[in-house]
C-alpha positions in Angstrom: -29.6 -94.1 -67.0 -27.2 -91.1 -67.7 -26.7 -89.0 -70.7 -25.8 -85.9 -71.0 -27.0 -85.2 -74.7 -30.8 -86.9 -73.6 -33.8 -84.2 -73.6 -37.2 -84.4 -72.2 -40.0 -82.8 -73.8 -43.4 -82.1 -71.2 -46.5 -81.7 -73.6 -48.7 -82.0 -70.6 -50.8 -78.8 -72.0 -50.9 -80.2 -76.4 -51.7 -83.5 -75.2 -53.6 -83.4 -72.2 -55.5 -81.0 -74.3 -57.3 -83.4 -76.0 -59.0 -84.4 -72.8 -61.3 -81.0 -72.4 -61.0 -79.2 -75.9 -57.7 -77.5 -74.4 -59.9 -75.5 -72.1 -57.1 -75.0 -69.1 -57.5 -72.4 -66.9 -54.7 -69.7 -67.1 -53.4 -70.4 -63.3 -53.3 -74.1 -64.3 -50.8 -73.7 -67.6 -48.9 -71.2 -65.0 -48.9 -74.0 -62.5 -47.6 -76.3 -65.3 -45.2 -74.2 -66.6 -43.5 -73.3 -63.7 -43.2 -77.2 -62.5 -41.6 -77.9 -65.7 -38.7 -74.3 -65.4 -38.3 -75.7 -61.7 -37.8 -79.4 -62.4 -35.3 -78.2 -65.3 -37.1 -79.7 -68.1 -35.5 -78.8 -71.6 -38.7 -78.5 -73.4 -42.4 -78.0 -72.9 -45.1 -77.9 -75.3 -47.6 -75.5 -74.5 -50.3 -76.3 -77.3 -51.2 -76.2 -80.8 -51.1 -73.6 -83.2 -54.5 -74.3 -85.1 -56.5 -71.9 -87.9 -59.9 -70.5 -86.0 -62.8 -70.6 -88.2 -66.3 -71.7 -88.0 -65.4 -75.3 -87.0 -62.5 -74.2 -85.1 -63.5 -71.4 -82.7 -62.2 -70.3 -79.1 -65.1 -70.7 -77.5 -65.5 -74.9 -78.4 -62.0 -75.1 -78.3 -59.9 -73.7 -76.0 -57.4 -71.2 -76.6 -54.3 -73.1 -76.2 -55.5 -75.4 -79.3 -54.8 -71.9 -80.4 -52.1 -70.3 -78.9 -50.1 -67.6 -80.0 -47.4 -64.8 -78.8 -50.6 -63.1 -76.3 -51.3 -66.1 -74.9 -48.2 -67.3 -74.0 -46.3 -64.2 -72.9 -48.2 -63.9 -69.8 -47.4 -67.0 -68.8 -43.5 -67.0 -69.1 -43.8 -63.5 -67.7 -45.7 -65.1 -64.3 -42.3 -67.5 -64.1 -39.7 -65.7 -61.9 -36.8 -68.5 -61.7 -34.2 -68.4 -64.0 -34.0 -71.4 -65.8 -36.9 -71.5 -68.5 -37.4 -74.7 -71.0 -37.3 -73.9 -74.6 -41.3 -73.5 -75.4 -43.0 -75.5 -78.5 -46.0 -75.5 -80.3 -47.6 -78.6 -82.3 -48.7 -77.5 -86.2 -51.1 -79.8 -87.4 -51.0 -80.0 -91.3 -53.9 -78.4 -93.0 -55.2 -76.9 -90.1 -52.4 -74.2 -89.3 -52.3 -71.0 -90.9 -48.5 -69.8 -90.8 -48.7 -65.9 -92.3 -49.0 -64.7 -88.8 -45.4 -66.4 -87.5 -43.0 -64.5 -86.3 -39.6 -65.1 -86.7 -38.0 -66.8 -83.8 -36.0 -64.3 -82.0 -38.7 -62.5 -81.8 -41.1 -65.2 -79.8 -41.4 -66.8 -77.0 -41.3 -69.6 -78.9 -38.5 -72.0 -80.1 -39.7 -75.2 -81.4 -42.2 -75.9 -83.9 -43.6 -79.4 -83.9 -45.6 -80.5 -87.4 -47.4 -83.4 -86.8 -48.5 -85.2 -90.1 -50.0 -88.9 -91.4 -47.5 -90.5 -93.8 -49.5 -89.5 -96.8 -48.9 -85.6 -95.6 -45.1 -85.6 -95.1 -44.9 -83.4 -98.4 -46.7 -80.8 -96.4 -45.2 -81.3 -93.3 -42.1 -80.9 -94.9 -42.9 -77.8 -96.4 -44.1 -76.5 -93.4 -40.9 -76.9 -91.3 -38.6 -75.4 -94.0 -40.8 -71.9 -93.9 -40.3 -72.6 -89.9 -36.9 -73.3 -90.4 -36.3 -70.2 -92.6 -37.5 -68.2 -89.7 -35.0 -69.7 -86.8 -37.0 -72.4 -85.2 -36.1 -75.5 -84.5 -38.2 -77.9 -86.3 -39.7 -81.6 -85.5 -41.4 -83.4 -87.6 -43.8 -85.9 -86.3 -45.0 -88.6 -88.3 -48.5 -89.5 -87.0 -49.4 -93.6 -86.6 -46.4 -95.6 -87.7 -48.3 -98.6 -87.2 -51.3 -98.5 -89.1 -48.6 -97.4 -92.5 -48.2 -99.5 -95.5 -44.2 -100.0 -94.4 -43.4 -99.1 -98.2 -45.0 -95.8 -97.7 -43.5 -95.2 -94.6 -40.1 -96.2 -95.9 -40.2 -93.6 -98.7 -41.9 -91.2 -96.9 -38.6 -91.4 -93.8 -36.2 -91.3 -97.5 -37.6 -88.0 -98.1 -37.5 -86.5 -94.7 -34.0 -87.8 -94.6 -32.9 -85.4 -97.6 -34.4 -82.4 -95.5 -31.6 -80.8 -93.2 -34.3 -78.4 -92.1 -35.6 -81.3 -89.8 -34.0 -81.3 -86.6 -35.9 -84.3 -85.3 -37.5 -86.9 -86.5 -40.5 -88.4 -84.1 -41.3 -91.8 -83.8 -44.8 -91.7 -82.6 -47.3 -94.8 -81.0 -50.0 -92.9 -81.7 -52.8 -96.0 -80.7 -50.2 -97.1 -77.7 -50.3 -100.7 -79.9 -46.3 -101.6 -79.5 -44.3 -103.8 -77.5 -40.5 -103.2 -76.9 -39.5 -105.6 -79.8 -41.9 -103.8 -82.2 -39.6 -100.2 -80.7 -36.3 -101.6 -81.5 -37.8 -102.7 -85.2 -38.9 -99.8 -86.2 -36.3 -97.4 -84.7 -34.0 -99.3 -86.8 -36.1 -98.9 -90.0 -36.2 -95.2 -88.7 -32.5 -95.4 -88.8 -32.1 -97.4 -91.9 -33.9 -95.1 -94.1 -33.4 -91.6 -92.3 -30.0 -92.6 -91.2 -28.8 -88.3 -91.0 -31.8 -87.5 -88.1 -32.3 -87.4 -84.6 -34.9 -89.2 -83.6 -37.3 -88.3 -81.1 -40.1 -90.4 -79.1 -43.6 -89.9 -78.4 -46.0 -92.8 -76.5 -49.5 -93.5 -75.4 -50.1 -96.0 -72.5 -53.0 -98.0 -74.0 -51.5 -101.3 -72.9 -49.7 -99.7 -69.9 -46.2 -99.8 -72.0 -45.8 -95.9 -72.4 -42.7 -95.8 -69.7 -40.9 -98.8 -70.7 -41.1 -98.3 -74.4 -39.2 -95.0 -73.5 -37.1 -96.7 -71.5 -36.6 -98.8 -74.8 -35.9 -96.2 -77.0 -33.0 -94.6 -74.3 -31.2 -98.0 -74.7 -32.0 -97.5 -78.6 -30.0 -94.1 -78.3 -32.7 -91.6 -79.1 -32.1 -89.0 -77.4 -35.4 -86.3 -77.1 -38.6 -87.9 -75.3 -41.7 -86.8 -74.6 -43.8 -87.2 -71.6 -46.4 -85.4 -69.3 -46.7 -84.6 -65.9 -48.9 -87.8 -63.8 -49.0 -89.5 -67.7 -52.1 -87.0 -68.6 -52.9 -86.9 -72.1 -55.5 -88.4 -74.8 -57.4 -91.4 -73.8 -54.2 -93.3 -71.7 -52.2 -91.2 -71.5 -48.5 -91.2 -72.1 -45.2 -91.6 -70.5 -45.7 -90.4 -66.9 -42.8 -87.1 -66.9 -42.2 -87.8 -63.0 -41.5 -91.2 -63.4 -38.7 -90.7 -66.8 -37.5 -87.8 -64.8 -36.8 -90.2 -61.6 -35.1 -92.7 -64.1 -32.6 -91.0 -66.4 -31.1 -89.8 -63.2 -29.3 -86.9 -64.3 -28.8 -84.0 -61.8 -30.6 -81.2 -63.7 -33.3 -82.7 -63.2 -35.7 -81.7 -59.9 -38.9 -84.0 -59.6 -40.3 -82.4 -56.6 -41.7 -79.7 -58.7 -43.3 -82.2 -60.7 -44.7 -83.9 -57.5 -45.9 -80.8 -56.3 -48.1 -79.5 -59.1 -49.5 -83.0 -59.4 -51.1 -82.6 -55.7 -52.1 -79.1 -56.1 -53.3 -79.6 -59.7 -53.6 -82.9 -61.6 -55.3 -84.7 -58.6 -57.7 -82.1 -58.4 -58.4 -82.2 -62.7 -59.3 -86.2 -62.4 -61.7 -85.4 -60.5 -63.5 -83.2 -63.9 -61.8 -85.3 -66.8 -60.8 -88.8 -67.4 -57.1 -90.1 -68.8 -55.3 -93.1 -67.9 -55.1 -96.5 -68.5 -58.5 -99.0 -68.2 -59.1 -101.7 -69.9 -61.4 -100.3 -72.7 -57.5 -98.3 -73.7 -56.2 -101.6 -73.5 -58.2 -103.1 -76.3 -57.7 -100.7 -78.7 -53.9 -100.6 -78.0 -54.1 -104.3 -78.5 -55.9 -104.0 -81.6 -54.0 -101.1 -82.7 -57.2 -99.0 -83.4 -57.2 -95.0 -83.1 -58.3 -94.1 -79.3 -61.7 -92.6 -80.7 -63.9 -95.4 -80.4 -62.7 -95.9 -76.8 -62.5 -92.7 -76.0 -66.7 -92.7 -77.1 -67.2 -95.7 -74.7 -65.6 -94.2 -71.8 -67.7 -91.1 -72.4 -71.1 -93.2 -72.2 -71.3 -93.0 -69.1 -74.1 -96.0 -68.5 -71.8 -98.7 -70.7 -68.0 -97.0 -69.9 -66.7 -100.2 -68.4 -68.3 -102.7 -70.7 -65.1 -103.6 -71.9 -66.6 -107.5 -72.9 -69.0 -105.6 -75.2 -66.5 -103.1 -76.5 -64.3 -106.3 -77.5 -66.6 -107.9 -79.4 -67.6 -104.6 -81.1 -64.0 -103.6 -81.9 -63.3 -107.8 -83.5 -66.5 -107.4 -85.4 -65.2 -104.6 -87.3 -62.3 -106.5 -87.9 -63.9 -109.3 -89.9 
């Protein structure tokens, strides 16, 4: 599956994040980083630009849920090759402060991600024009498509339509709930109503379809995917990077890296934090229920595989 204009996103460090509160060790985003320049990734998300405050501080959460120019410099710097992805950081809407950003030819930073709900689009919007204004590109990442009243989400894909400062507009199975035939519906309501926008792709593997709903949405013709290195990431996990890499078969792209890091590094990590697909994941893909309650059962650690009693926990709140 060949195409030249098809990028790949790694946001093994945003996403995987959510595992452990973002608290990577410096050698291990240096490991990351590296496997991604080598393997000739186009872009890698290195974390979230989030306010600190009271709630919010380093010291709960780590500092690439905070990430700025200090943080990340070092680790570029530590990269000798010469090819280097384009670096991006997630903006979540109403908890980013964005007085301190620089403009872009002035960071190490290209991309600017805003992930909103479909009520916040307004906001996000408004965030990625002041991005915009400043030389990033811009994504706009509209948060749980399948829990949206479809009216709602149809205005709110009219109005990101009208906004050329959106380079890319994400399509995002935030609870890992679709199948292939749910993709190619909503890409084309995507395309319907935000006919002038690339679209982009992000999955979760609750039902152990992350790879092959990509896979779907490269024979839909979107053309930027995300994915992270062994599938880490919230709860299931997402598209495995190694695997999309393997199938798109373009020669840019060098897995071994990938491989590599995932011996030195991920297989090592499992061994302190969960991700990946069990069944508990599966039921709240199935359901299309936010990963939270699962996430809580998997961290009680004397009922983690009760996935019978989870079941009929998860259908009673559904009557």
């Amino acid at each position: 599956m060949y195409r030249k204009e098809l990028k790949v996103l790694d946001c093994t460090i945003r996403d995987g994040g959510l595992i452990n509160n973002y608290h990577f060790s410096d050698d291990f985003v240096k490991a990351v980083y590296a496997a991604t320049a080598a393997a000739g990734v186009d872009y890698m998300e290195i974390g979230k630009n989030l306010c600190e405050s009271k709630e919010f501080t380093r010291e709960k959460f780590g500092k690439w849920n905070f990430c700025n120019q200090e943080d990340i410099k070092p680790v570029v710097d530590s990269y000798e090759g010469d090819y280097r992805p384009t670096l991006a950081v997630m903006y979540d809407v109403g908890r980013v402060d964005i007085e301190g950003l620089v403009p872009a030819d002035q960071s190490v930073v290209g991309m600017i991600r805003t992930a909103c709900y479909v009520h916040q689009i307004d906001a996000g919007l408004e965030l990625i024009k002041r991005c915009k204004d400043l030389g990033y590109e811009t994504t706009i990442n509209v948060m749980a498509p399948s829990a949206a009243i479809e009216k709602d989400l149809v205005e709110g894909l009219q109005e990101i339509n009208q906004v050329p400062e959106v380079d890319f507009l994400y399509f995002v199975d935030s609870y890992g709930a679709f199948y292939s035939e749910q993709i190619s519906s909503y890409l084309k309501l995507y395309r319907d109503n935000a006919p002038d926008k690339q679209l982009g792709f992000h999955a979760h593997n609750n039902q152990q379809l992350a790879f092959s709903n990509t896979q779907q949405c490269i024979i839909e013709g979107v053309n930027l995917l995300d994915a992270t290195i062994n599938g880490s990431g919230r709860g299931a996990g997402n598209c495995n990077l190694e695997l999309l890499l393997n199938f798109l078969k373009n020669p840019k792209f060098d897995v071994r890296p990938l491989y590599k890091v995932i011996q030195e590094h991920l297989v090592p990590l499992r061994e302190e934090i969960e991700w990946g697909f069990n069944d508990i994941y599966g039921i709240s893909g199935h359901l299309n229920q936010h990963p939270r309650a699962a996430m809580k059962q998997r961290g009680n650690a004397a009922a983690k595989d009760n996935c019978y009693d989870f079941l009929i926990e998860c259908m009673g709140d559904l009557d």
